[in-house]
C-alpha positions as CSV (number, residue, x, y, z in Angstrom):
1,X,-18.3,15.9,-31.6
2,X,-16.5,13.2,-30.5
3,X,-13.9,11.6,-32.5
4,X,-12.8,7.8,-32.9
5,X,-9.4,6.3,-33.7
6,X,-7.5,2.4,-33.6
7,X,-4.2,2.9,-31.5
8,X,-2.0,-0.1,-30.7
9,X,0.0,0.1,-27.2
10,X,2.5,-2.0,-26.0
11,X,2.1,-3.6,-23.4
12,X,5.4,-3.7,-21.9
13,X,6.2,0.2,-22.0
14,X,3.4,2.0,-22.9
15,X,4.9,3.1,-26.5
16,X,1.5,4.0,-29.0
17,X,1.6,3.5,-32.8
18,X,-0.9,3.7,-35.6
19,X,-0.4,0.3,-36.5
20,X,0.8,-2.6,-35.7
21,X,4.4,-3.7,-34.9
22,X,6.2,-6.7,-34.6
23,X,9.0,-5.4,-32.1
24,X,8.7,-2.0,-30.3
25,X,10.9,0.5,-31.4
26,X,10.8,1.9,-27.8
27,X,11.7,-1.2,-25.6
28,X,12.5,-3.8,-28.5
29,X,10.6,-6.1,-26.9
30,X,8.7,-8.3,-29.5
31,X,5.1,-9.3,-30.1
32,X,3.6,-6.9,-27.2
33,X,1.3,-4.5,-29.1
34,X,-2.2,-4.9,-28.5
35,X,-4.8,-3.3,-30.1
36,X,-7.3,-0.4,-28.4
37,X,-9.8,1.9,-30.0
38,X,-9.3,5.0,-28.0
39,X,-12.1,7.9,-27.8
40,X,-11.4,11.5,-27.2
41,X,-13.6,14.5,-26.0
42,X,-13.4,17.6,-28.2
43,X,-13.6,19.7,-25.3
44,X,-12.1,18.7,-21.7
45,X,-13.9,18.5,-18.5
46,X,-13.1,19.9,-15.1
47,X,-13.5,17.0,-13.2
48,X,-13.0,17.7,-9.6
49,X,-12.8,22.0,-9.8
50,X,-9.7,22.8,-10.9
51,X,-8.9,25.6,-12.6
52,X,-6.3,26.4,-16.1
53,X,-4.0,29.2,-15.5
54,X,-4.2,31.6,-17.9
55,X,-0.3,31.1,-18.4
56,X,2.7,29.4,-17.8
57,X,5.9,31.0,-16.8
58,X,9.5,29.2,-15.5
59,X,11.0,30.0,-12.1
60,X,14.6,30.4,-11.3
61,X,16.2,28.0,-9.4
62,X,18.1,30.1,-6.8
63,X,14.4,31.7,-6.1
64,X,12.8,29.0,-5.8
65,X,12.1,28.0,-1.7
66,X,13.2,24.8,0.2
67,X,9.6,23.3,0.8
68,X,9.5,20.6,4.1
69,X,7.9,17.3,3.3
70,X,4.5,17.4,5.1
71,X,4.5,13.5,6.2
72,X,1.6,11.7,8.1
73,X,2.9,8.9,10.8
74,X,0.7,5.7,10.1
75,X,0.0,3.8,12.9
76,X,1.9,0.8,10.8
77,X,5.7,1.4,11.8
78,X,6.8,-1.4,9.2
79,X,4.7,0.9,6.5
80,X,6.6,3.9,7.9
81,X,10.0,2.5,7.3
82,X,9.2,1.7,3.7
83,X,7.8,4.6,3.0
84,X,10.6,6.6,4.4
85,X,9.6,7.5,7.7
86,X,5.9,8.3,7.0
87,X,3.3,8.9,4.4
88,X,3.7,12.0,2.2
89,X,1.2,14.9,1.7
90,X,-0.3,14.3,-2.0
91,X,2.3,11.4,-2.8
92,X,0.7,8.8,-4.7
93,X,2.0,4.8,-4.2
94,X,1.5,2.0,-6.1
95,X,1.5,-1.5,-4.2
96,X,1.4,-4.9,-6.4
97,X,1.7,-8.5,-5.3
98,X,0.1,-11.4,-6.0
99,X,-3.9,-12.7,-5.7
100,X,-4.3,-13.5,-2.2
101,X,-0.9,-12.3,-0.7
102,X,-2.6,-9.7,1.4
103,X,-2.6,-6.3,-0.3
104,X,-7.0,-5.7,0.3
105,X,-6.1,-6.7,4.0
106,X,-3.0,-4.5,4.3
107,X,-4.8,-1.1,2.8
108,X,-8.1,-2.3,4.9
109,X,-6.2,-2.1,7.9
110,X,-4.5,1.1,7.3
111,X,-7.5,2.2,6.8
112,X,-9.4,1.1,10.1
113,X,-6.3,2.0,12.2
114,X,-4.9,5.3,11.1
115,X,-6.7,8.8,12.6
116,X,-8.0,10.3,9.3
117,X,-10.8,10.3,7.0
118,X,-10.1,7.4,4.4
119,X,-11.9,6.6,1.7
120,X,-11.4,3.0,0.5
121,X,-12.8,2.3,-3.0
122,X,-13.4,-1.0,-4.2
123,X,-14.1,-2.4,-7.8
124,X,-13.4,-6.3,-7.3
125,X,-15.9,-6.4,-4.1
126,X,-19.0,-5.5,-2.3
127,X,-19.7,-3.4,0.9
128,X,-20.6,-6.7,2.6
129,X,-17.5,-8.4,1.7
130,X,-15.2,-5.5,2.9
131,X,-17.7,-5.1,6.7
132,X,-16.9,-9.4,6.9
133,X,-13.5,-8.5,6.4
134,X,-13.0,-5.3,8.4
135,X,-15.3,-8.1,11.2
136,X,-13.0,-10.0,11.1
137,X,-9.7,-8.1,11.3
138,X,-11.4,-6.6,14.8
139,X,-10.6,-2.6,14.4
140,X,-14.0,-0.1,14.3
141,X,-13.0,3.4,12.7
142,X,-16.1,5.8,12.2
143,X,-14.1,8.2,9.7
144,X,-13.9,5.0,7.5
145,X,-15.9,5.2,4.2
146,X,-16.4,2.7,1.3
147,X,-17.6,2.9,-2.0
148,X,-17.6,0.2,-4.5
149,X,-17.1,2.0,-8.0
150,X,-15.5,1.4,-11.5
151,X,-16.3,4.6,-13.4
152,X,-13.6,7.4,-13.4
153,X,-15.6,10.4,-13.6
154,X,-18.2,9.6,-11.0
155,X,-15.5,8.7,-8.8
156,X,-13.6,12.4,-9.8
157,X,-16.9,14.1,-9.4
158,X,-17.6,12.5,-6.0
159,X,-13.9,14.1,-4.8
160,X,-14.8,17.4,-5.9
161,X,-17.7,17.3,-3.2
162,X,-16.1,14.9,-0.5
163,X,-12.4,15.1,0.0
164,X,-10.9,13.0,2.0
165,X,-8.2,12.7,4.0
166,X,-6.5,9.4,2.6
167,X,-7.6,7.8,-0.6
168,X,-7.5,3.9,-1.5
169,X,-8.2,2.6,-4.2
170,X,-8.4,-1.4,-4.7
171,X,-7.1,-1.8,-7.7
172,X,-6.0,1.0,-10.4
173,X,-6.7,-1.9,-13.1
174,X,-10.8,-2.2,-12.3
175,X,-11.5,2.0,-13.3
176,X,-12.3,2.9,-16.5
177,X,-12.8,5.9,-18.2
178,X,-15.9,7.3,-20.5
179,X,-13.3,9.5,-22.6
180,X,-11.9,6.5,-23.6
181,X,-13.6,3.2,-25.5
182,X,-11.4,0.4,-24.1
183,X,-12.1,-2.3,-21.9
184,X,-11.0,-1.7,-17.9
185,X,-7.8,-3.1,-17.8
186,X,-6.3,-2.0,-21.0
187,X,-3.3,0.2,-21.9
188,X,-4.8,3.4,-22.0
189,X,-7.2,2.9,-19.5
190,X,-4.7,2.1,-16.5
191,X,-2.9,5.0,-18.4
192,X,-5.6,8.0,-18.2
193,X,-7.0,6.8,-14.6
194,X,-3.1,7.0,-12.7
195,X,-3.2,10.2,-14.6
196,X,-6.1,11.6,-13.2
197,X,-5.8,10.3,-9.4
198,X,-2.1,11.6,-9.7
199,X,-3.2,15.1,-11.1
200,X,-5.9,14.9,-7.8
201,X,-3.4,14.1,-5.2
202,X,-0.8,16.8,-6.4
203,X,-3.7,19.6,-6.7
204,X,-5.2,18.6,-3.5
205,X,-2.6,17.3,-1.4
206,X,-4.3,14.0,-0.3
207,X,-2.4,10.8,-0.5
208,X,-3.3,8.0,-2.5
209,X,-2.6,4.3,-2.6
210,X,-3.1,2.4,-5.7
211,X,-3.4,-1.7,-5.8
212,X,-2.1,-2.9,-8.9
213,X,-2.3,-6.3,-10.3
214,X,1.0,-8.1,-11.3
215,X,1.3,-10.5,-14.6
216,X,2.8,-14.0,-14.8
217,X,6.2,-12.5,-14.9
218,X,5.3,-10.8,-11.2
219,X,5.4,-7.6,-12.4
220,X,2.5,-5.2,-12.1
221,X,0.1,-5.6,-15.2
222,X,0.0,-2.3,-17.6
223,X,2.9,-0.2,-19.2
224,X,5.9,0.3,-17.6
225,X,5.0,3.7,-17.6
226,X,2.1,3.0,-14.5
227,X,5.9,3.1,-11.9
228,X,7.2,6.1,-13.5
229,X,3.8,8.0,-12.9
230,X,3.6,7.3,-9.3
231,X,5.8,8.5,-6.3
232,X,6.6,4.8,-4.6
233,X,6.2,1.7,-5.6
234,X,6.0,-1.2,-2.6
235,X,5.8,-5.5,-3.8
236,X,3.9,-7.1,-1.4
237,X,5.5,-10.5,-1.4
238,X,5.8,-14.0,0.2
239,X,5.3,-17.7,0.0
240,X,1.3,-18.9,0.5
241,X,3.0,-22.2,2.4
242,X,4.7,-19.5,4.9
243,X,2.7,-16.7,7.5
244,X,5.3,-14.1,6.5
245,X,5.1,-11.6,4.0
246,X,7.7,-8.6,3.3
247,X,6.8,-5.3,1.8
248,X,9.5,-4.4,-0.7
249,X,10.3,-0.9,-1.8
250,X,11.4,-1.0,-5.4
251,X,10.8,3.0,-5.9
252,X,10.7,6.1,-3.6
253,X,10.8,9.7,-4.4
254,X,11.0,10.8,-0.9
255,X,13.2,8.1,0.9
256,X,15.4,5.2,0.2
257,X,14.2,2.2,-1.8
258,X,16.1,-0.7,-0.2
259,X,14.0,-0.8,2.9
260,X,11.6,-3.9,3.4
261,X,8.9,-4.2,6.2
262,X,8.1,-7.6,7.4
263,X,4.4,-9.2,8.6
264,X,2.9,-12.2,9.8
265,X,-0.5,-13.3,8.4
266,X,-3.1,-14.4,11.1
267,X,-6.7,-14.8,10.8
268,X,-7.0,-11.7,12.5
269,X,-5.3,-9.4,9.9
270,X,-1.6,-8.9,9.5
271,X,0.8,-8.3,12.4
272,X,4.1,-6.4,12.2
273,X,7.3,-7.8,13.0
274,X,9.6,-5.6,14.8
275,X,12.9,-8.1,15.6
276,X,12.4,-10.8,12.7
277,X,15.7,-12.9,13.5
278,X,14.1,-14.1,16.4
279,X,11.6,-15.9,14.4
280,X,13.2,-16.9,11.4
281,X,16.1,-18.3,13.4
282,X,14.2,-21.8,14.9
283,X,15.2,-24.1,17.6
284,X,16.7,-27.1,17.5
285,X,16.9,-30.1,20.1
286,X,20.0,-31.5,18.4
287,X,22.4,-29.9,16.6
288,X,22.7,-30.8,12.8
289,X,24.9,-30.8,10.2
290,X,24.2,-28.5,7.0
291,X,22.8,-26.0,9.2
292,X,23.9,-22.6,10.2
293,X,23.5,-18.6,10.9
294,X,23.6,-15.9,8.9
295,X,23.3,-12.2,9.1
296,X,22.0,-10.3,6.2
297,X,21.2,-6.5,5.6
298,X,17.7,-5.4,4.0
299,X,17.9,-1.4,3.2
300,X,19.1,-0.2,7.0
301,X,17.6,-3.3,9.3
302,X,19.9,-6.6,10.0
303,X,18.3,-10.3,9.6
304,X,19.8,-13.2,11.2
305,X,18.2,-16.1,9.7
306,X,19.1,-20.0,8.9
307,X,20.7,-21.1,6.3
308,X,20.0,-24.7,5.3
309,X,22.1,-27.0,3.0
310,X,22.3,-30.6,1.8
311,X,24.8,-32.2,0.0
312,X,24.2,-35.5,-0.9
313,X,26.3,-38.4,-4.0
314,X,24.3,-37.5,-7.5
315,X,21.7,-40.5,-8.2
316,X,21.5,-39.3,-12.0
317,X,24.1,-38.4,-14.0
318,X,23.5,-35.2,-13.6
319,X,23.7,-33.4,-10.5
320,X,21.2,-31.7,-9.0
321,X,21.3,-27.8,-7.9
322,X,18.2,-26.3,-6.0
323,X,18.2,-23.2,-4.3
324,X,15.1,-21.8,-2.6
325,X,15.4,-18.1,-1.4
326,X,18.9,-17.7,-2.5
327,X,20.2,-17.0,-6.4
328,X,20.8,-20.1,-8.0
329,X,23.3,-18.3,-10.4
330,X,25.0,-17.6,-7.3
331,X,25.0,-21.0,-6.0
332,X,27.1,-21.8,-8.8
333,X,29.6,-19.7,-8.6
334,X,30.0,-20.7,-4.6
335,X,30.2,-24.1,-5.7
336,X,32.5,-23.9,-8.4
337,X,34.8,-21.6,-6.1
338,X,34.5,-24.3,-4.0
339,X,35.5,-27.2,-6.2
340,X,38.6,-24.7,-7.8
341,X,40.2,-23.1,-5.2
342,X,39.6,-25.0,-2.0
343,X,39.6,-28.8,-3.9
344,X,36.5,-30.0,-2.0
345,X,34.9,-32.3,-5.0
346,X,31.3,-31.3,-5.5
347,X,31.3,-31.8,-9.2
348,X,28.9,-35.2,-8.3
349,X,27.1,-33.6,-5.5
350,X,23.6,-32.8,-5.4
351,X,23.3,-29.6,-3.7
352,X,20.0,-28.3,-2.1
353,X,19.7,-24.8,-0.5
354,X,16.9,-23.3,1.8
355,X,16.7,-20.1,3.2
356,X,14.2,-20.9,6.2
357,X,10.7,-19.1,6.8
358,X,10.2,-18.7,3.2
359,X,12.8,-15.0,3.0
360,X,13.9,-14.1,-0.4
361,X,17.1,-12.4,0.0
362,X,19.9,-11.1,-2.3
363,X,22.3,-9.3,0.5
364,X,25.9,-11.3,-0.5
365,X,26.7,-11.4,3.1
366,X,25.0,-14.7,3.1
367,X,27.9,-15.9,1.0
368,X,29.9,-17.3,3.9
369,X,27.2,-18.5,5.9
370,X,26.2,-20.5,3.1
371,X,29.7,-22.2,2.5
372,X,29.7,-23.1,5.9
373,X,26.8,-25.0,5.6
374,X,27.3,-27.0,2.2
375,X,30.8,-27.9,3.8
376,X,29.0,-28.6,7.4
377,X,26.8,-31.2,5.3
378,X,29.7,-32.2,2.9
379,X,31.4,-33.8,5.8
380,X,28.7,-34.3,8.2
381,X,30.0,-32.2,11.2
382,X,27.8,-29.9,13.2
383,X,28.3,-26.3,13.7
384,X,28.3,-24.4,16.7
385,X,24.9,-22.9,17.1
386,X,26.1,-20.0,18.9
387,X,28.0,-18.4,16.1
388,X,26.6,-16.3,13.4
389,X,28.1,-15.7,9.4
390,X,28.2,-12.6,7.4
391,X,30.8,-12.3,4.7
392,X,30.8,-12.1,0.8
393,X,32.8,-14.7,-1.4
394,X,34.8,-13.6,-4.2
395,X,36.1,-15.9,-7.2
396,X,39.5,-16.9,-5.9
397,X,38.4,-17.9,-2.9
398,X,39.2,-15.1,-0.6
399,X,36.8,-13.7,2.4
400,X,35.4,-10.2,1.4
401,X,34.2,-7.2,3.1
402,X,30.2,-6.1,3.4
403,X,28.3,-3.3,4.5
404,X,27.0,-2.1,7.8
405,X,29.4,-4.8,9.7
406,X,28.8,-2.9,13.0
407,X,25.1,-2.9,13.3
408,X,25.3,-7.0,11.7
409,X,27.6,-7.6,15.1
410,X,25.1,-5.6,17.1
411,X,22.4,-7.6,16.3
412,X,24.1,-10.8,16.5
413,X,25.1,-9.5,20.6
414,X,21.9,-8.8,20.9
415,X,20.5,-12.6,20.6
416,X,22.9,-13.8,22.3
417,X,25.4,-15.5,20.0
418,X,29.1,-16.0,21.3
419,X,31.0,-15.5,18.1
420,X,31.0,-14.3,15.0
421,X,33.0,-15.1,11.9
422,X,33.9,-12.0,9.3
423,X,36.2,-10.5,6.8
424,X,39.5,-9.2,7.9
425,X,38.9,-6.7,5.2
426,X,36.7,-5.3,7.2
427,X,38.0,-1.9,8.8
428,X,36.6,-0.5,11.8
429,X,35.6,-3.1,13.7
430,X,36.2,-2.8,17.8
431,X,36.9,-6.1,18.4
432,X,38.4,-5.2,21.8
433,X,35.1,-3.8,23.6
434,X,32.7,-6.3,21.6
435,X,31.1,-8.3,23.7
436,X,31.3,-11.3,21.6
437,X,34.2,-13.2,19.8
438,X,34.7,-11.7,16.0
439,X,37.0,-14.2,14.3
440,X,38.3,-12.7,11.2
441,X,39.4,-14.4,8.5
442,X,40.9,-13.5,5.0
443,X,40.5,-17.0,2.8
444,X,37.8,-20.0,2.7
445,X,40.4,-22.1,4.3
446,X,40.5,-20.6,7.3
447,X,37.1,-20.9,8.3
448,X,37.2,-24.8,7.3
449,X,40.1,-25.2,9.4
450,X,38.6,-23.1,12.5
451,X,34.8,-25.1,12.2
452,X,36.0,-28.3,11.6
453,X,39.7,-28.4,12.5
């Protein structure tokens, strides 16, 4: 007998009533309830051949053993380093992004590169479009299988009798279940098909990866509930007018989640970058004003890159303030530190930022590095290419400390830059066997006076 009820879901964390509500009592969000007509079995199914125990008892925590993460090295050492230092036996990861930023190419690869047996499962395409793309990416893998399928249970039922090694599916939001009568997509269905390939990978022990579609806020469609389910959660990210894309770890159970991975998109697939400063830092005949170096700090890995900035008299009344890859919110408060406590008179400036090669960044190293440049281009006078930035601003003006100063010097050595300008908060530093010169500095007006005299 099976029986029929109207549920209604919100859409933004997952919270079920029986009828409809104008705010959530469970997010108090407003107007997000949707509704769903949700069908359930009398009697469950055994899906892929497990077993019920027959009952249920609680261990002590003394007895209970340290158990040593099983990982699997990918062949991708950028999707190592996100995922912690390697993929996780029976860990299930959820990757989102936008149409056409590259997720299908990224899994595909994985796929045709690493030594297992994979099984990529695809409801938005056909076998022939996944061979032209696998063509075309260049990489043969016989222990490579596809299957293009949306139902649930004949995918479960397929698993019970051919497990792989690695599973991919491409994306969570295309399966749909017979248990329940919603449209693929919906609430419940994204709901009871992460439930089911999660209860897989943790009874079986075989990775998954899960595509997920974002919304028009960028994050992934489907209750909030979808990240808490899974073990990871990677944003595959960039700007379509720029070849580079980062991998973002917002979640990890089984490593840290501040670590990003960085790719180029070719025709040929995507290709890791392993020392990203060297391309995001470009070359210049001339030196300009507005321009200059920056180091910033992404989980564990250091990025120089160059900061751009214009400042230029208001046409309209009202000023203009662009940022693009930096906060705007923090722009302001850099230039109203500016106009405050140093008396540099901005209040009828435009102001334009750009972090160049498209990066989105949020480290507040790049504080200093960006003073530097709105004053380089308030008074027109180059800066030295050969020395690098890293250094928070505070709201009085004053020159603070940031993390991980030793490996930001490092890497500056290491391409060759002469000096480097830093807090004098910063403890530890062995300025006396660094190979280049660290000028440290306590207030904004010091580093005006040392740049531009």
């Amino acid at each position: 007998m099976t029986k029929q009820q109207i549920k209604y879901f919100c859409k933004n964390c997952g919270h079920s009533a029986s009828k409809w509500l104008g705010k959530c009592p469970s997010c108090e969000e407003w107007n997000t309830f949707s509704e769903e007509i949700v069908k359930k079995d009398d009697h469950s199914k055994v899906l892929w051949g497990r077993t019920k125990k027959a009952s249920i008892e609680a261990t002590k925590m003394q007895d209970i053993e340290k158990g040593n993460e099983e990982r699997i090295l990918l062949p991708d050492n950028e999707l190592n380093r996100v995922l912690g230092g390697g993929l996780v036996s029976g860990s299930i990861i959820l990757i989102g992004g936008e149409p056409g930023i590259g997720k299908s190419t990224l899994l595909l690869q994985l796929a045709l590169q690493i030594n297992k047996e994979v099984l990529y499962i695809s409801g938005e395409e056909s076998e022939s479009q996944i061979k032209m793309r696998a063509e075309r990416i260049g990489i043969k893998n016989e222990n490579c299988y596809v299957m293009c399928e949306t139902s649930l249970s004949n995918l479960l039922s397929y698993l019970g009798k051919h497990q792989p090694e690695v599973l991919i599916v491409d994306s969570v939001q295309t399966l749909s279940s017979e248990n329940i009568d919603s449209p693929p997509g919906s609430i419940s269905q994204i709901k009871e098909s992460t439930a089911e390939l999660l209860r897989f990978a943790k009874e079986t022990g075989v990775p998954v990866f899960l595509i997920g579609h974002i919304n028009k806020d960028g994050n992934i469609a489907g209750p909030k509930v979808l990240e808490h389910m899974v073990d990871t959660v990677l944003q595959f990210e960039g700007d379509r007018h720029y070849n580079y894309r980062i991998l973002r770890t917002l979640k990890n159970r089984f490593g840290s989640a501040s670590e990003i991975g960085i790719y180029e998109m070719r025709g040929d697939g995507l290709r890791e970058i392993d020392n990203p400063s060297e391309i995001l830092i470009s070359e210049r005949e001339e030196l300009l004003s507005g321009i200059t170096i920056s180091c910033a700090v992404e989980g564990i890995r250091p990025i120089l890159l160059e900061t751009q900035a214009l400042v230029s008299s208001a046409v309209y009344g009202t000023p203009q303030r662009t940022s693009n890859g930096f906060d705007l919110r923090r722009l302001s408060m850099l230039l109203a530190v500016l106009e405050k406590r140093c008396g540099f008179q901005l209040v009828a400036k435009d102001v334009f930022i750009n972090i160049a090669g498209g990066m989105k960044l949020e480290d507040p190293g790049l504080d200093l590095g960006i003073v530097c440049a709105i004053l380089s281009s308030y008074q027109n006078m180059t800066i030295s290419s050969e020395i690098a930035f890293s250094a928070e601003i505070g709201l009085s003006g004053e020159v603070r400390a940031v993390s991980r100063i030793e490996q930001r010097i490092s890497e500056a050595q290491k391409l060759g830059f002469k000096e480097m300008m830093v807090s004098k908060y910063n403890k530890g530093i062995d300025t006396k066997n660094a190979k280049i010169k660290i000028i440290q500095i306590g207030k904004i007006e010091e580093a005006f006076e040392y740049l531009f005299g």
